[in-house]
C-alpha positions as CSV (number, residue, x, y, z in Angstrom):
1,X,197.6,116.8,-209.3
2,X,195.8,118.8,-206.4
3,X,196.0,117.3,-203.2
4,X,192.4,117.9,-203.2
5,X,191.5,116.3,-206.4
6,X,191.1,112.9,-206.7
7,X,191.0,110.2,-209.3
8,X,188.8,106.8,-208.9
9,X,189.4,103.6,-210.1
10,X,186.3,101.0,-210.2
11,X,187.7,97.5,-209.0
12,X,186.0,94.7,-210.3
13,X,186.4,92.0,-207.3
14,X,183.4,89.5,-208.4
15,X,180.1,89.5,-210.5
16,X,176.6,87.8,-209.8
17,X,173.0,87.6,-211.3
18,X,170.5,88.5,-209.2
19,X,166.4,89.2,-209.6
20,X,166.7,92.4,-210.8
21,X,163.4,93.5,-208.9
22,X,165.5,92.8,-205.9
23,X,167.5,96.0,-207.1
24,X,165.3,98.0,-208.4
25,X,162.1,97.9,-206.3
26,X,158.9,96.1,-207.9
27,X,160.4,96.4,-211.4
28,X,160.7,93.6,-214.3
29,X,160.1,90.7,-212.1
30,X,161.4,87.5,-212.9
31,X,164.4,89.3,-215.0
32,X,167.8,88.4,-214.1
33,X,170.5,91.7,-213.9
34,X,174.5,91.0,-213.6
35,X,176.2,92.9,-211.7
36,X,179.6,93.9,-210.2
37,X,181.5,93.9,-207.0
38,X,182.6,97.2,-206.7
39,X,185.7,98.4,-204.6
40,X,186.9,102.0,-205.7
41,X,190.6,102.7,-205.5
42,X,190.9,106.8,-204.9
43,X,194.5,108.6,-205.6
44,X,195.4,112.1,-205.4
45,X,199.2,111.5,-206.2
46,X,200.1,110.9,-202.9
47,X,197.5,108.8,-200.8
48,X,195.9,106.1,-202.1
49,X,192.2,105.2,-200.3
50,X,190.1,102.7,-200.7
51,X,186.2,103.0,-200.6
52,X,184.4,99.1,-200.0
53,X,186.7,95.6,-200.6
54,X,184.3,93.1,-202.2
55,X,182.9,90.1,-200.6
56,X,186.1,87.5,-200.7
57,X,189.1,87.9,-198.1
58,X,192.2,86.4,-198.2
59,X,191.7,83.7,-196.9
60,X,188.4,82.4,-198.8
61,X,188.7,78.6,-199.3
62,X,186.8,79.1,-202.5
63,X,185.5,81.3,-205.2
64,X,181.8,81.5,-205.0
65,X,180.4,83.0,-202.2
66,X,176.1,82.6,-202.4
67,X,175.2,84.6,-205.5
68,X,178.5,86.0,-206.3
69,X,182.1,84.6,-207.9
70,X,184.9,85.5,-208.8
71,X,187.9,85.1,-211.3
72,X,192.0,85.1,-211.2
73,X,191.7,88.1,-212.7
74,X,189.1,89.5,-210.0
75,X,191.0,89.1,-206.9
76,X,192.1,91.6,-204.9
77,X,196.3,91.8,-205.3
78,X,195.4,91.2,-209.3
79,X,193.0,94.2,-209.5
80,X,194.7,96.4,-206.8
81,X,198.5,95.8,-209.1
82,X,196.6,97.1,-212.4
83,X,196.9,100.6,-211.3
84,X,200.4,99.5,-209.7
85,X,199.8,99.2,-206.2
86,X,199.2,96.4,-203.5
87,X,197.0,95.9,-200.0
88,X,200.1,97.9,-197.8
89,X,199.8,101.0,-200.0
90,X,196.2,101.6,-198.7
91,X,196.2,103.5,-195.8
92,X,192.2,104.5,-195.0
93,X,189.4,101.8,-195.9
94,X,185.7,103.9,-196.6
95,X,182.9,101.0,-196.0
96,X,180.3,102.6,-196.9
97,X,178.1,99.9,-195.1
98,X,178.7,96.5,-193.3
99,X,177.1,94.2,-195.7
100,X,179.2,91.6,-196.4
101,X,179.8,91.9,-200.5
102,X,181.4,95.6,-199.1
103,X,183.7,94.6,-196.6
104,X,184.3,91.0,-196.9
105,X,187.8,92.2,-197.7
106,X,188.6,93.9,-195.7
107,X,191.2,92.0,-193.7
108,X,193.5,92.6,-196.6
109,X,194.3,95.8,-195.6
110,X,196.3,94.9,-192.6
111,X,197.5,98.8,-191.5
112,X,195.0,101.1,-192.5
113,X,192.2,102.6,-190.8
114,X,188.6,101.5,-191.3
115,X,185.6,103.8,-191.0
116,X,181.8,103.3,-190.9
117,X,179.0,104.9,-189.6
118,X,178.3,104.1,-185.7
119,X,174.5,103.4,-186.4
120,X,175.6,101.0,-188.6
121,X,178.3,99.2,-186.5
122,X,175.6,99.2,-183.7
123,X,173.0,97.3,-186.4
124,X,175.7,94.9,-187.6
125,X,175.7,93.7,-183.6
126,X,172.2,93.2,-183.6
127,X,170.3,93.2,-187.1
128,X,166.6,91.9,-187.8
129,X,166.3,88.0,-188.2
130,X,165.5,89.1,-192.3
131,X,168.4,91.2,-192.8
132,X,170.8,88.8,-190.4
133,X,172.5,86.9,-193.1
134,X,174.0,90.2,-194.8
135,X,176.0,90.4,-191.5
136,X,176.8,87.2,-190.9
137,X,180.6,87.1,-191.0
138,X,183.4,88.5,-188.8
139,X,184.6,91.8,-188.3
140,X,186.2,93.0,-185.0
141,X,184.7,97.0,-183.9
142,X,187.8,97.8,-182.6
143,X,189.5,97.9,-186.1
144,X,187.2,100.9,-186.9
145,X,186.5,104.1,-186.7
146,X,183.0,105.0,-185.7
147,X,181.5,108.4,-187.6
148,X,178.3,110.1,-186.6
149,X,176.8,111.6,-189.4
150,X,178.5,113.8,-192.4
151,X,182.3,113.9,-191.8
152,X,185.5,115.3,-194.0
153,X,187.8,112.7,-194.3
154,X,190.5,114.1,-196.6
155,X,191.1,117.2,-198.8
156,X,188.6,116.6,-201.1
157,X,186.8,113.8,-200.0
158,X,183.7,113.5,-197.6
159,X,181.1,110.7,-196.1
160,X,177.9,111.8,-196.4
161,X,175.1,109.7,-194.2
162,X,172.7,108.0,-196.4
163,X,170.0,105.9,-194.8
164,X,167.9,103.4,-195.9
165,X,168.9,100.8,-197.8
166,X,170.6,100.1,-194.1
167,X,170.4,102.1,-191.1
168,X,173.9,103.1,-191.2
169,X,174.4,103.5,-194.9
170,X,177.2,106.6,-196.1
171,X,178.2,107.8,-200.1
172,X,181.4,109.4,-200.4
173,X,181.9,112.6,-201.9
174,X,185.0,112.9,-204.1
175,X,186.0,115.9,-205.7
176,X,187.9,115.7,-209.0
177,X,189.4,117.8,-211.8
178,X,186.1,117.7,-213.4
179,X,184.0,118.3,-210.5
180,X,181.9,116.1,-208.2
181,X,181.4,112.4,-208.0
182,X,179.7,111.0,-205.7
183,X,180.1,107.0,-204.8
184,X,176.9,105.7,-203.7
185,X,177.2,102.0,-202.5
186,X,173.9,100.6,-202.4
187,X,171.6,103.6,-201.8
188,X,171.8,103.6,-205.2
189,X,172.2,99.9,-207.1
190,X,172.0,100.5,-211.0
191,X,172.3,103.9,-212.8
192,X,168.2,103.1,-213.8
193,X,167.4,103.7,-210.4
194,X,167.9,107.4,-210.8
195,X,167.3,108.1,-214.1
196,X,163.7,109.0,-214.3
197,X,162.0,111.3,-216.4
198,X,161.4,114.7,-214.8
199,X,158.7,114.9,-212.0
200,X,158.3,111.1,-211.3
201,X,159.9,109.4,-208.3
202,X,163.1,107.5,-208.3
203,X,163.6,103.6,-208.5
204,X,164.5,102.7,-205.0
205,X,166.8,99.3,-204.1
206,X,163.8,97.0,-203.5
207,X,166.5,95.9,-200.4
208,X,166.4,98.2,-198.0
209,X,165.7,99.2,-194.2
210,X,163.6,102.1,-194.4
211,X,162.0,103.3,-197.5
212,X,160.9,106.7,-196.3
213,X,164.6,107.3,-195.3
214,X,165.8,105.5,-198.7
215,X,163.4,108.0,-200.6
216,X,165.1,111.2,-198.8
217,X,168.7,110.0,-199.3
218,X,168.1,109.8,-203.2
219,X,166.8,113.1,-203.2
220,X,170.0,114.4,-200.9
221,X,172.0,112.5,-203.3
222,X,170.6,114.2,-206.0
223,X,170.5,117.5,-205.0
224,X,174.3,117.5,-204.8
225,X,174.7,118.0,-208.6
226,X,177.8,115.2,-209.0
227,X,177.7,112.5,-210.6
228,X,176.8,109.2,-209.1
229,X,178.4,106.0,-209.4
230,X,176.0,103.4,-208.4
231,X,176.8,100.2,-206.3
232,X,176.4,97.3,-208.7
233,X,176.4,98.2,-212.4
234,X,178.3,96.9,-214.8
235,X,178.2,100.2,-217.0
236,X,180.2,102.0,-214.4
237,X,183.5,99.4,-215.8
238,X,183.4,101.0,-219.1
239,X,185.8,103.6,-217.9
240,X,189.0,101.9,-215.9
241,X,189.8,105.3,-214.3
242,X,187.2,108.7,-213.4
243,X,187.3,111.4,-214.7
């Protein structure tokens, strides 16, 4: 395998229900949706990334955390040894935003390096009074690495920022043996959100920051040609490794 082409492996870490108009903005109300917690192990033969780590750490007391919950089979070290590795093999966590079912577990990975977007690190310090609880938990700044916008992270791989559903939000561009994928964390919840007949507007997150900005990151996100692997959908386990 290329250096620069990668392979990605959707870890299933928990599952909860949720009001699916809470995902996909103003739509089916009253309609409950399952959905995942994603992490996505990336390999390229030699290096071994990881982009989110679910909502539980290692040292959770328990196994339901609000909405979400998780099995033996879901945890971490269990998911992580499928594709025969474990926590010390990761060398560079991609968050690609601070909410807490994307980086809950993060303090797994106790020697690699951590990046996030610095808009998004500054909002975690001080977020709205609505959006507080989806940053209420413990993270320490110093364990990351702060990036300002569009950055290349690796031979093949690049953050791209995407605003909106937070301020601080990033996807990460991965390039494989059959071309582009692009993992969107939750700019882009469900594979429904973006597939709209031609001419009409996307299905935004109904959670978000700022819809205008949430609007133009699903067009950028678009316009890139890849294909997307949303945030939350259970569809995107029917394959255990991309492409």
């Amino acid at each position: 395998m290329r250096p620069d082409q990668w392979t990605i492996a959707p870890l299933v870490l928990a599952t909860g229900v949720v009001e699916k108009s809470l995902t996909i903005f103003h739509r089916d109300h009253g309609v409950k949706k399952e959905g995942p917690v994603v992490a996505w192990l990336l390999t390229n033969g030699d290096r071994k990334i990881l982009v989110d780590t679910g909502i539980f750490g290692p040292s959770s007391a328990s196994d339901k955390i609000g909405v979400f919950s998780r099995t033996p089979e879901q945890r971490m070290e269990v998911q992580l040894n499928r594709f025969g590795t474990k926590p010390k093999e990761i060398d560079l966590v991609i968050n690609t935003h601070l909410h807490s079912d994307h980086c809950g577990g993060n303090a797994y990975f106790q020697g690699a390096r951590f990046l996030v977007q610095k808009r998004e690190m500054e909002y975690f310090k001080h977020p709205l009074p609505a959006t507080r609880q989806e940053y209420d938990f413990a993270i320490r700044e110093g364990d990351f690495e702060l990036l300002d916008g569009d950055a290349e992270i690796a031979p093949g791989i690049k953050t791209i920022l995407t605003p909106g559903h937070t301020v601080g939000s990033q996807a990460v561009l991965v390039e494989t043996a059959s071309g582009l994928y692009v993992i969107a964390g939750d700019t882009v919840p469900h594979f429904e959100n973006m597939e709209v007949p031609a001419n009409e507007p996307f299905w935004p997150t109904g959670l978000y920051i700022d819809l205008r900005e949430l609007y133009e990151s699903l067009h950028k996100l678009k316009s890139l040609g890849g294909f997307i692997l949303p945030g939350h959908d259970m569809l995107v386990l029917k394959k255990n490794i991309y492409p």
